[in-house]
Residue frames relative to the residue before (quaternion, step in Angstrom):
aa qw qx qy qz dx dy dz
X 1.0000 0.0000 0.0000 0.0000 0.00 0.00 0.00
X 0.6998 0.5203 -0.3919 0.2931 3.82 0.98 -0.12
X 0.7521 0.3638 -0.4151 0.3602 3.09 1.39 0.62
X 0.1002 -0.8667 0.3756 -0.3126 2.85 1.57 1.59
X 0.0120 -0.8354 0.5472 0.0514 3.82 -0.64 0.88
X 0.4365 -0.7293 0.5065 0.1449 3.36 -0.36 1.56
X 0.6797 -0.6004 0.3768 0.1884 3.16 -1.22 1.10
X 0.5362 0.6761 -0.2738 0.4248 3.92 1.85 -0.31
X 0.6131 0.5921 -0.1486 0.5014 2.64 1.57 -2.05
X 0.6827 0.5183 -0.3700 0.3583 3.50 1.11 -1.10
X 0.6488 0.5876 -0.2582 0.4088 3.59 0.97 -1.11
X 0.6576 0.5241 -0.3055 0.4467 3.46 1.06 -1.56
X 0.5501 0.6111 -0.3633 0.4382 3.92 1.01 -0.72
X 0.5878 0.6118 -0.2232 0.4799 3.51 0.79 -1.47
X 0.7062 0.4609 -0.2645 0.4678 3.98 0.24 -1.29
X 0.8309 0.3972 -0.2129 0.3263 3.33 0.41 -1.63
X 0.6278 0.4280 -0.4212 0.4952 3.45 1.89 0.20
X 0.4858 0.6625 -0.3348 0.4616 3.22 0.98 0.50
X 0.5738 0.5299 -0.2396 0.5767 3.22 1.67 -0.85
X 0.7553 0.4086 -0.2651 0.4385 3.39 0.32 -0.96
X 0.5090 0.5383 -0.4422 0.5056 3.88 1.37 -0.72
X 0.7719 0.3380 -0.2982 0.4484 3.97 0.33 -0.94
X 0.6181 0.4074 -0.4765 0.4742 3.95 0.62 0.20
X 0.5739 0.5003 -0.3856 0.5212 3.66 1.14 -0.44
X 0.6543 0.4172 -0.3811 0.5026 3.69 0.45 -0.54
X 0.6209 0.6597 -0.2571 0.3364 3.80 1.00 -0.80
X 0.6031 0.5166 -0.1029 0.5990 2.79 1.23 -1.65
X 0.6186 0.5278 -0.3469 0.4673 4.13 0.67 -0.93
X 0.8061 0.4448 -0.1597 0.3563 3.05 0.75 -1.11
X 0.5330 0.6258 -0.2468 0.5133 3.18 1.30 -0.55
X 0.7200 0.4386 -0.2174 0.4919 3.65 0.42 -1.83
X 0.9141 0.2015 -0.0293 0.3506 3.50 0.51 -1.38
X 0.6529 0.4247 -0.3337 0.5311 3.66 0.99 0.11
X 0.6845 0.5430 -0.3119 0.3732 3.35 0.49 -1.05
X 0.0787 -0.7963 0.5544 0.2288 3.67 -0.73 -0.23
X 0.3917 -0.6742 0.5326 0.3292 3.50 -1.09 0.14
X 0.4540 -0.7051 0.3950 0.3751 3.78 -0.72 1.16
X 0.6337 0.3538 -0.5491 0.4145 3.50 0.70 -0.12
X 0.6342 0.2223 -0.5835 0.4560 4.20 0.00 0.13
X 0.7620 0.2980 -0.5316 0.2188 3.29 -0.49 0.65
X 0.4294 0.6525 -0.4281 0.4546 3.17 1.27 0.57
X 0.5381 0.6431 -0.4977 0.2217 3.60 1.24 -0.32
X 0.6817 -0.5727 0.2665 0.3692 3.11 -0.85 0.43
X 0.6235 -0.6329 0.3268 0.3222 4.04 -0.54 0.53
X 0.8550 -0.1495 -0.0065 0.4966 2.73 1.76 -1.65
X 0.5313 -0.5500 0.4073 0.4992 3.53 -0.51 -0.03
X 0.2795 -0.7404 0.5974 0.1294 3.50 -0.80 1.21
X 0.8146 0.0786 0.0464 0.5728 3.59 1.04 -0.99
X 0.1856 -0.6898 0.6663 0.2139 3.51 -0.75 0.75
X 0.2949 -0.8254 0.4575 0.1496 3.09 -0.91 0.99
X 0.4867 0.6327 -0.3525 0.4884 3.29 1.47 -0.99
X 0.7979 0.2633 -0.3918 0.3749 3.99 0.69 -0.70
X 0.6176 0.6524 -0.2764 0.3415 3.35 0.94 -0.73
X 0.6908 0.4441 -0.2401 0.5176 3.99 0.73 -1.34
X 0.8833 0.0082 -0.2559 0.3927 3.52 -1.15 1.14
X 0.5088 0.6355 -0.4513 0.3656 3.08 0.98 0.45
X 0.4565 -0.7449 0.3836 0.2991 3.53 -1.49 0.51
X 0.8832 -0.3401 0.0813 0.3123 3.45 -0.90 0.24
X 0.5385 0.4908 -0.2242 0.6472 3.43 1.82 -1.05
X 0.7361 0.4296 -0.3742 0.3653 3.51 0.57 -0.73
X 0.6130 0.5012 -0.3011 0.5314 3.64 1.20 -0.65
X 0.5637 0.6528 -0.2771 0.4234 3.09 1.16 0.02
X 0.6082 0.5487 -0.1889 0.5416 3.37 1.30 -1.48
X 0.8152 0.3624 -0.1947 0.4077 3.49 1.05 -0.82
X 0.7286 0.3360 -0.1721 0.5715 3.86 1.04 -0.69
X 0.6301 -0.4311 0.4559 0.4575 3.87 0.92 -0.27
X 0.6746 -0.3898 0.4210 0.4645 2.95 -1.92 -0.08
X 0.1523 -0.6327 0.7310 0.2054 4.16 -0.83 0.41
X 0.3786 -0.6591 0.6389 0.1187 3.37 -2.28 0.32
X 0.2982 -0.7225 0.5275 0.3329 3.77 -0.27 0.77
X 0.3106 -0.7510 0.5773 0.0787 3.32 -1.36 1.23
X 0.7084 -0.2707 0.2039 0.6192 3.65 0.95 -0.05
X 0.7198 -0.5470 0.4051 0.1366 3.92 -1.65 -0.02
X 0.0772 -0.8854 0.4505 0.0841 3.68 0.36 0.57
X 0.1561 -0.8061 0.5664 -0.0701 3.52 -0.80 1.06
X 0.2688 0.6834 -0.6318 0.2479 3.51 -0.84 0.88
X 0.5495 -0.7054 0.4407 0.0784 3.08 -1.36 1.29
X 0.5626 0.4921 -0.2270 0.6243 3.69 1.36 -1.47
X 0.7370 0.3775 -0.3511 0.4371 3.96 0.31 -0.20
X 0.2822 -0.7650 0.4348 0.3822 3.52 1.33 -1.09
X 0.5151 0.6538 -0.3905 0.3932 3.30 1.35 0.23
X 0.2157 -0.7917 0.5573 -0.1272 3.97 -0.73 1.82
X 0.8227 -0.1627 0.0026 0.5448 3.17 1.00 0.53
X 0.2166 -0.7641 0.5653 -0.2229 3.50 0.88 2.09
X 0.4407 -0.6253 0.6233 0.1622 3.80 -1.40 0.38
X 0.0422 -0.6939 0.7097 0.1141 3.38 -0.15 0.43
X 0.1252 0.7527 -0.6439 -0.0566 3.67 -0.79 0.48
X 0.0854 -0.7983 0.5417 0.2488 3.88 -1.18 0.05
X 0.2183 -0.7581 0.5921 0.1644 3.70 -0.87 0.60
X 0.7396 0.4906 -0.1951 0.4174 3.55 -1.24 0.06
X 0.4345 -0.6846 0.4258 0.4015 3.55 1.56 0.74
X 0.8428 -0.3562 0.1271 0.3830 3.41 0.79 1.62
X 0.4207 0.5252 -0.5104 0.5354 4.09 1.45 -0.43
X 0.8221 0.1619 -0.2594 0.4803 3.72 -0.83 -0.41
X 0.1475 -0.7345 0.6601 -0.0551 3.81 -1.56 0.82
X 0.3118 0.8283 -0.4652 -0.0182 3.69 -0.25 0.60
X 0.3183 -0.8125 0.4622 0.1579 3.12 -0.69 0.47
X 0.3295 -0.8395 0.4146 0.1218 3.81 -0.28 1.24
X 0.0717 -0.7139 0.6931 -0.0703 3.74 0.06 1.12
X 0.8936 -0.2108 -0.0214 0.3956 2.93 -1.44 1.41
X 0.6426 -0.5671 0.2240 0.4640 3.71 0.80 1.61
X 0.6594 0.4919 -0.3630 0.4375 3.65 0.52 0.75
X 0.5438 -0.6418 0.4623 0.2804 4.07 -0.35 1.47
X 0.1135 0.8902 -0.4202 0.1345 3.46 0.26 1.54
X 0.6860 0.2682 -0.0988 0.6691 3.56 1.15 -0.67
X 0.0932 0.8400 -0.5297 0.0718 3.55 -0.11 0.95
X 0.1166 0.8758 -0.4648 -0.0578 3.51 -0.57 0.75
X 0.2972 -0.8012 0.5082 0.1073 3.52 -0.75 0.85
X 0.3552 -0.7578 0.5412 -0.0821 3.64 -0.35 1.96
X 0.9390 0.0267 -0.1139 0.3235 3.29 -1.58 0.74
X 0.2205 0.8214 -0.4622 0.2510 2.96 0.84 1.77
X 0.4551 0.7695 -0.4064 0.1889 3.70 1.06 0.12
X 0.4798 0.5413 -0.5324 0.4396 3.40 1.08 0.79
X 0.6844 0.1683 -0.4520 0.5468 3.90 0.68 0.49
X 0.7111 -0.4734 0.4647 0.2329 2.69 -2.51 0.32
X 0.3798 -0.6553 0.5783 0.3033 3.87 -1.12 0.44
X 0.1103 0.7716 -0.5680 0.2644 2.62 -0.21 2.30
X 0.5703 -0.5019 0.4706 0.4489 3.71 -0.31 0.36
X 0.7318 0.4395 -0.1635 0.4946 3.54 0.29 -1.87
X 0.6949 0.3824 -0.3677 0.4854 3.93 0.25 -0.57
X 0.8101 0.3397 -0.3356 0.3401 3.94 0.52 -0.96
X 0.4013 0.6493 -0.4183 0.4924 3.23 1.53 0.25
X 0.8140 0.4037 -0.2387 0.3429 3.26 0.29 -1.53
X 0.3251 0.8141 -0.3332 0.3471 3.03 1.84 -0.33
X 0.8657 0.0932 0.0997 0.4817 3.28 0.75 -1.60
X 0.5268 -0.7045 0.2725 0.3897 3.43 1.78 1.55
X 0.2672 0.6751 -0.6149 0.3079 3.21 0.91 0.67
X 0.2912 -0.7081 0.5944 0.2459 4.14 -0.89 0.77
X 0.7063 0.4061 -0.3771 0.4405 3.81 0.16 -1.74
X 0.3164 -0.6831 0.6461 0.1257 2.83 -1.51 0.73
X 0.1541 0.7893 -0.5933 0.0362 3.80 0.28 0.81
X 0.5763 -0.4937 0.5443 0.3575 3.77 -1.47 0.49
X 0.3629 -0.6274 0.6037 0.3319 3.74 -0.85 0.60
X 0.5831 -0.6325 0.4812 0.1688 3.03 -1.82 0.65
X 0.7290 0.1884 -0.1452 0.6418 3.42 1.42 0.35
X 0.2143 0.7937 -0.5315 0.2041 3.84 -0.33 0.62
X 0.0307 -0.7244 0.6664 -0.1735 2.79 -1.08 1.70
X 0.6862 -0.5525 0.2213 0.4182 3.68 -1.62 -0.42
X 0.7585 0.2694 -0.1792 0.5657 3.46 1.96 0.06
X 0.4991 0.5891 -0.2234 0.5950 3.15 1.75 0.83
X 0.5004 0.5816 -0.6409 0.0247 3.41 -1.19 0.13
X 0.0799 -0.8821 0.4603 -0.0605 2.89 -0.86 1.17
X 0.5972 -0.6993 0.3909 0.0384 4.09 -0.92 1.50
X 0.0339 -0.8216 0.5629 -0.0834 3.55 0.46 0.39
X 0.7543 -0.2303 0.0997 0.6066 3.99 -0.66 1.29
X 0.2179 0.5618 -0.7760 0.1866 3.93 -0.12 0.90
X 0.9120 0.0004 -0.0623 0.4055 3.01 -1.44 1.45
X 0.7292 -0.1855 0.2784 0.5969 3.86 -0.74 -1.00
X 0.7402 0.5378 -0.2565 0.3116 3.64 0.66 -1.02
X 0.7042 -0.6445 0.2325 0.1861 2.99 -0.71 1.31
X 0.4694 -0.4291 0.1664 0.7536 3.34 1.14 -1.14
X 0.2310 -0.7144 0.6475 0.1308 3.29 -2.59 0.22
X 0.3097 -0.7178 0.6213 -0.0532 3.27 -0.47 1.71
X 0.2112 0.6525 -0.7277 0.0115 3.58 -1.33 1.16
X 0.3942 -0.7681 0.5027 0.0437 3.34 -1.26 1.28
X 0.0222 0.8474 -0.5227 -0.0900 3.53 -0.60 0.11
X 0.0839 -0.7481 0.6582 0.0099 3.31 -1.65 -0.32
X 0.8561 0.0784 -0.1709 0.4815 2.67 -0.60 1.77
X 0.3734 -0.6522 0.3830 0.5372 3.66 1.64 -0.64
X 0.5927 0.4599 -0.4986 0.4342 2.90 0.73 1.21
X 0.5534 -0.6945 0.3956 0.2344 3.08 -1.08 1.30
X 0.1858 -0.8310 0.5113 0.1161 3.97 0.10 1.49
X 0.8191 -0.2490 0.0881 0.5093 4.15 0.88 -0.67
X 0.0208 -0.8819 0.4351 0.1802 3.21 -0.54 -0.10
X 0.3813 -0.8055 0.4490 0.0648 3.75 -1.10 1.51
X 0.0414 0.8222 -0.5574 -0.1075 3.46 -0.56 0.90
X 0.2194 -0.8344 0.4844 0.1450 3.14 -1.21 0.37
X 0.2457 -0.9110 0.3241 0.0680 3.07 0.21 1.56
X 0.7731 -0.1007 -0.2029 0.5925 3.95 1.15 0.13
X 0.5553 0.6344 -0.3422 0.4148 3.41 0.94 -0.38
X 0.5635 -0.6208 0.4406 0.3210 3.56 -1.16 0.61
């Protein structure tokens, strides 16, 4: 009879698999149904590969966004550049500006259908790491050396994302 199992022992078994059946369902639910609002904030699409578009020369930005239209001439001393191409592609959503024949200031217009999210203005431009910008404000956030690129600036209004400017070797 002492290895006899009392009718408590029988019940107390019974509960504590029950316990573990609702932290497993918890835990299920949690890991795999639920989402976190920032991954579903990522962005839907990619507005701009960057990887094709930033140092590249004109025919090549070309191969990738269409024919573009020159909008006027960009000048700026700190870059040395006296007569830069401003061109835009994309009936005017993408803007770049060629410094020393290479796709160097690049800026991506009429973004205010996403949120100013880290994860969306990234995903924006297939960028993967997710790093914290090195400045961040409520109409600002701003990249410092992410990756090869020089810096990325996204602007907003209102929490909405309004454009965003990268600078791909130039200061």
């Amino acid at each position: 009879m002492e290895n006899a199992v009392t009718p408590t022992k029988k019940k107390w078994y019974k509960w504590r698999f029950i316990g573990l059946a609702i932290i497993a369902l918890a835990l299920f639910v949690k890991l795999f149904l639920l989402k976190d609002p920032e991954d579903t904030a990522l962005a839907p699409v990619v507005a701009l590969d960057l990887s094709k578009v930033a140092f590249k020369s004109e025919q090549e930005v070309e191969a990738v966004l269409g024919k573009g239209s020159l909008v006027s001439y960009w000048q700026d001393a700190d870059t040395g550049c006296d007569k830069c191409p401003k061109i835009t592609y994309r009936e005017g959503k993408v803007e770049i500006i060629y410094i020393n024949e290479i796709a160097d200031r690049i800026t991506i217009n009429n973004l205010s259908e996403f949120p100013f999210n880290n994860h969306v203005i990234l995903g924006l431009l297939d960028l993967k790491r997710d790093i914290e910008p090195a400045f961040e404000s409520d109409e600002l956030k701003r990249w410092d050396n992410y990756e090869k690129y020089t810096q990325i600036a996204a602007f907003a209004k209102k929490g909405k994302l309004e454009y965003i400017m990268i600078k791909s070797k130039s200061k």
